[in-house]
C-alpha positions, 0 to 999 in steps of 0.5 A: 500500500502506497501512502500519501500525505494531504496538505491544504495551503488554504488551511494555512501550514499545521501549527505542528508536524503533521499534515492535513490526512493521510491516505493509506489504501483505502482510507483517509485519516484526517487530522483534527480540523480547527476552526480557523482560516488560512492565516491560523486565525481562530474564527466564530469568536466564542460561539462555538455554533459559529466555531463548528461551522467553520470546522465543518467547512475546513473538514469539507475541504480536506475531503474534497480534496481527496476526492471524498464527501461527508458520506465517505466519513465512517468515523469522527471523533470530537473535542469540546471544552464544553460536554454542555455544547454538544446539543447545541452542534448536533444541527451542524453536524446534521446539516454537513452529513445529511442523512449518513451517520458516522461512528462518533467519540465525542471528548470534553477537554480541558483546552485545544491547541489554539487560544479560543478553540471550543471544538475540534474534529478529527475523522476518518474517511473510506474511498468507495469500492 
């Protein structure tokens, strides 16, 4: 199986090593997805609504750009600073996976890797037979 490493330039460089996903075989393995703009910069303020959207966005292109959708995730794994706040994502999550359900982990942690952050996705995807 081959390895190949997916780095968004749109997304703005990875605050540390590691790169945007991976894909091996027939599966993409995707970095936690920050809600930030190519210039790192945190974006919904302290709506973690708005926070989630964004995330959600940046997660669509990175599984654009490897050729998935949001029907190809098979799992996501979210991080809240705030276990209280996931009723309040649940109808962005819906609205971006429409009628598919990936396997979910959802984690309340004590902070993110950028100041502000209120939720991180990490995911991973499967490419069609």
């Amino acid at each position: 199986m081959q390895r190949q490493e997916i780095l968004l330039p749109e997304l703005g460089e990875p605050i540390s090593h590691y790169t945007h996903a991976v894909r091996f075989g027939q599966l993409l393995f995707i970095s936690g997805i920050a809600p930030v703009d190519g210039s790192l910069q945190l974006i919904g303020g302290d709506d973690v609504v708005a926070q989630t959207q964004q995330v959600l966005a940046n997660l669509g292109q990175v599984l654009a750009e490897a050729g998935l959708g949001p029907s190809d995730v098979l799992k996501v794994t979210v991080f809240l600073t705030n276990i209280a706040d996931r009723a309040r994502i649940n109808p962005a999550r819906q609205a971006f996976f429409g009628a598919a359900r990936p396997a979910s982990t959802l984690v309340e942690v004590s902070g993110l890797a950028i100041p502000g952050m209120k939720v991180e996705i990490e995911a991973i995807a499967g490419y069609p037979s």
